[in-house]
N, C-alpha and C positions, 0 to 999 in steps of 0.2 A: 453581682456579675454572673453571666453565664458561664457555666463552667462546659459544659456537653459544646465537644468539639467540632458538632455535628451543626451546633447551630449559627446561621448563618445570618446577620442584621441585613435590613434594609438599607441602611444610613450608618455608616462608622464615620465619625469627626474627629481628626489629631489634633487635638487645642480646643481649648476651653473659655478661651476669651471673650469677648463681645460676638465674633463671627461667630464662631465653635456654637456657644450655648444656647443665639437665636436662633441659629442654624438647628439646632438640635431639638427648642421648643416648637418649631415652627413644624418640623419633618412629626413630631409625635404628634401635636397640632390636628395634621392630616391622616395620622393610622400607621404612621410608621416605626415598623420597630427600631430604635436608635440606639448606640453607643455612643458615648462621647469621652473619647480619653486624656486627660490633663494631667499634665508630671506635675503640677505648680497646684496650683489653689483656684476653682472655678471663676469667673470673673475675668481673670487675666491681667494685661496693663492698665486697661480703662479703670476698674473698681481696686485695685490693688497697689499700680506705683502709676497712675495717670490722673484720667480726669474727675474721678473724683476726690481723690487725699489733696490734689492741687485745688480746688475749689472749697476746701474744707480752708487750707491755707489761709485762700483768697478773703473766707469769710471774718479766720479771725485779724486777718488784716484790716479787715473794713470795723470790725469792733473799734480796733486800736487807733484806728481817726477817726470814728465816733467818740472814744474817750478825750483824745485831742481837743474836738471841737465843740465838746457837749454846753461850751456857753454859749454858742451862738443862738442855742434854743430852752435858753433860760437853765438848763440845769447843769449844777453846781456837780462836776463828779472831777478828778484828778488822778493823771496816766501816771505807773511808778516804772513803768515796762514789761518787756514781755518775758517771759516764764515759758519758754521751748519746751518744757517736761509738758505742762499744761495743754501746749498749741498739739504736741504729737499725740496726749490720751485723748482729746477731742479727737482727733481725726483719726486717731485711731478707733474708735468706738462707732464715726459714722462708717467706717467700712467694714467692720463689724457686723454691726444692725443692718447692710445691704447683702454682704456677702449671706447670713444667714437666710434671709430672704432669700435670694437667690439659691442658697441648695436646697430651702425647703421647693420650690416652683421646681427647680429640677427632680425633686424626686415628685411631686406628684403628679408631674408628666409622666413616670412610667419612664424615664430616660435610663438605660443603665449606666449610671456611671463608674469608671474605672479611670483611679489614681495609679499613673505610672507613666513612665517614659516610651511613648511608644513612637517604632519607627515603619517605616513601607516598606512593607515584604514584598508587596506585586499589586497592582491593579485594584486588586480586591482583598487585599489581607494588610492587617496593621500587627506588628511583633509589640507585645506587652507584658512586661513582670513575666517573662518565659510562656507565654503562651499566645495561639496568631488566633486576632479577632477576624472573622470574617466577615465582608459586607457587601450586598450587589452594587454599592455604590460606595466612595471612599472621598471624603471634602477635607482638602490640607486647609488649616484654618491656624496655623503654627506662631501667628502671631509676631511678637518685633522687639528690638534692643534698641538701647539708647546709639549712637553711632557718632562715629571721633571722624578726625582729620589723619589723611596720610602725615607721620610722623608728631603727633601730639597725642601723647598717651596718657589716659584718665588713670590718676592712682588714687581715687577716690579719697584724698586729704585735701591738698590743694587745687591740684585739676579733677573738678568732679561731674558726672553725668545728673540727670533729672532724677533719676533714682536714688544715690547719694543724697541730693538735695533734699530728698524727701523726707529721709532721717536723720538729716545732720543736727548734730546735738548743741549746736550753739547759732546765735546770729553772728554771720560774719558782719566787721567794721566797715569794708566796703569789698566791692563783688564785678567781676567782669563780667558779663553774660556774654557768651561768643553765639550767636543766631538771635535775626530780633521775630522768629515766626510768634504760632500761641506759646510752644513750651516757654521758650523765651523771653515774654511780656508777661506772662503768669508768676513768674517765677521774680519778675523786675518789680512787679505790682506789690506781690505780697512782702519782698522784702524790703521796698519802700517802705513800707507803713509799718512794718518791725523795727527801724532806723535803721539801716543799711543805706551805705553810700554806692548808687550803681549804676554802674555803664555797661550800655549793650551797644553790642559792632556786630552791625549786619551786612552783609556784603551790598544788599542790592539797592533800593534808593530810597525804598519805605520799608517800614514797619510792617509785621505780618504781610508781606509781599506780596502771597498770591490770594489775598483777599482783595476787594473791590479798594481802586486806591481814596475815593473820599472816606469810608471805615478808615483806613490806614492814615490816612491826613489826622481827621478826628482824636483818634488814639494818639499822638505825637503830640497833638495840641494839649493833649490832656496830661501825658507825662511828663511836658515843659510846666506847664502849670505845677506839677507835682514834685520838681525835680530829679525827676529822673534823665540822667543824660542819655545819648545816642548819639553814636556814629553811624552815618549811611555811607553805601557804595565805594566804598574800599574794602577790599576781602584782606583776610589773616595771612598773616608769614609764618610768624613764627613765637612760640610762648617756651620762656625759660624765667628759672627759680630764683629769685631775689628773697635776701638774708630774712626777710618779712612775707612772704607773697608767691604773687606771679606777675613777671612784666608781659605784656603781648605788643607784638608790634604788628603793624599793618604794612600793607604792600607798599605805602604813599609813604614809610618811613615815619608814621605817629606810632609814638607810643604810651601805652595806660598800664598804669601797676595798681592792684591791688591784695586783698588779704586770700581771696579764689577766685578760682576761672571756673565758669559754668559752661561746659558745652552743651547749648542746644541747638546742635541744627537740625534734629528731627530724630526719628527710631525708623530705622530697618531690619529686615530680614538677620537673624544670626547666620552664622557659615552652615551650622547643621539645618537651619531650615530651606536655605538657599539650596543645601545639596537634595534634602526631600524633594525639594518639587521641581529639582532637576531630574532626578530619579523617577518619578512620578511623568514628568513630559517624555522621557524615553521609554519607558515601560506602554504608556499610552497607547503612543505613537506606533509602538511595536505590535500591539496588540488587538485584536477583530473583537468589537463590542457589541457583537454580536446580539448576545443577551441582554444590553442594556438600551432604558428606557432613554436613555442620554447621551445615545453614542450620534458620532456626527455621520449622518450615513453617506453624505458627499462632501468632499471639500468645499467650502467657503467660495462665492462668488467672488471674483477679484476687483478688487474697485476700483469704480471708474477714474480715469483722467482728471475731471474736476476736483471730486474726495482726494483725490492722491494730491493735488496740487496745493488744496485744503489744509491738507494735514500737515505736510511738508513745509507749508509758508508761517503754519501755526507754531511747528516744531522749532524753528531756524530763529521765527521772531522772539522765543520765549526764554526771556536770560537766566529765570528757575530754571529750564527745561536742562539748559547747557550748564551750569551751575552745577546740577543733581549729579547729572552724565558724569562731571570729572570729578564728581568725589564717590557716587556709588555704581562706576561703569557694568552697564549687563554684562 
């Protein structure tokens, strides 16, 4: 890390995630001097509590109907169960073997990196382990949390987040998943095939919703095949603790009990990173960018009548769009 407070980066990145690091590969890439500062561990959500420890999951789930079905292709092999200690040092180890990768490509970009909590001082300085990075240019890349329901709180035993999920130390008996997006079906898939009994209640009428709906048909044909149940288009009321579980009931007045409720309906912004780049839009806003290569030197042309009617008819028709709005209002 640069210590000489004199000196001044091209590029300071707050978050180290997926955004942050390519962000950071790409900018030294090009000849730029770069910082990239990460409180957590480089990689972020994706290599760390997302997509890939969930695909590691996913693979030893596919083993585990492989062993299932291994006579169908003549060979004699016999399932005794699964071994969670097992499933986590696997996937432990492939994020392991990436994350190392990953900070060796980062150091030999020449990236400086710096482990600590860093927050927006102004425009162009980032506050770090008591000292302010400087940079002609400053990219919030602050990354995402799992994210609950007004009045449904995850205590990570019974009601649990994706993260939870990731290290939970046993299969549960059976499992509610409340969102049927990817986190949702990822999570339905692999613990399928671990024996988990499981139901997912997604509010809106398909599976993974805002992917293309024959994908979403397909994928449902495939987890009836699988038994996997699902409820469509009726949203959540309300989840309370039963002497076993969690019961959830829905709007329509159904209700499903199981041994955990899985919230996935997506990862957003924490409160501290919603306040940065709220902070970051006034500071901006306030400020002549005079010096920069990136500054907007005229307001935005205002769009036309059509694009606005575009957008408007896009926005109004889109039950995700309104869905989002009442559970994570800007």
């Amino acid at each position: 890390m640069a210590n000489d407070a004199s000196t001044v980066f091209d590029l300071v990145i707050l978050g180290g995630g997926s955004g942050g690091y390519a962000a950071a590969l790409r900018g030294a890439q090009l000849g730029l001097d770069v910082a990239l500062i990460e409180k957590d561990k480089v990689g972020g959500t994706c290599l760390h509590r997302g997509c890939i420890p969930t695909k590691a999951l996913l693979h030893a789930g596919e083993i585990a109907d492989q062993a299932r079905e291994s006579e169908q292709f003549g060979v004699k092999a016999t399932f005794e169960g699964i071994d969670i200690a097992g499933v986590h040092k696997y996937k432990d180890g492939v994020i392991s073997g990436l994350y190392k990768g990953l900070q060796g490509l980062v150091a030999s970009r020449k990236v400086t990196y710096i482990e600590g909590e860093g927050r927006l001082s102004s425009p162009t300085s980032v506050d770090v382990n008591g000292q302010r990075i400087q940079g002609r240019h400053v990219l919030l890349a602050t990354g995402s949390v799992p994210k609950s329901l007004p009045g449904l709180e995850i205590d990570g035993n019974r009601i649990i987040s994706s993260d939870h999920a990731l290290v939970l130390d046993r299969v549960p008996k059976s499992a509610i998943i409340l969102g049927g997006g990817v986190i949702g079906v990822e999570f339905a898939s692999a613990w399928k095939s671990f024996g988990t009994d499981v139901t997912i209640v997604e509010g809106l009428k398909h599976l993974v919703p805002v992917e293309d709906e024959n994908s979403s048909k397909l994928l449902e044909r495939a987890f009836r095949k699988r038994g996997i149940k699902f409820n469509l288009g009726t949203f959540f009321q309300k989840a309370e603790y039963t002497q076993d579980g969690v019961k959830v009931t829905l709007a329509d007045g159904k209700e499903f009990e199981a041994e955990i409720l899985l919230v996935a309906i997506g990862r957003g912004p924490s409160r501290r990173a919603s306040a940065t780049r709220s902070r970051a839009s006034r500071r901006t806003a306030a400020t002549s960018w005079s010096t920069s290569t990136c500054a907007r030197t005229s307001p935005p042309s205002p769009p036309s009548a059509t694009s606005s009617r575009r957008s408007s008819s896009r926005t109004s028709a889109s039950p995700r769009a309104s869905w989002w709005r009442s559970v994570w209002p800007a």
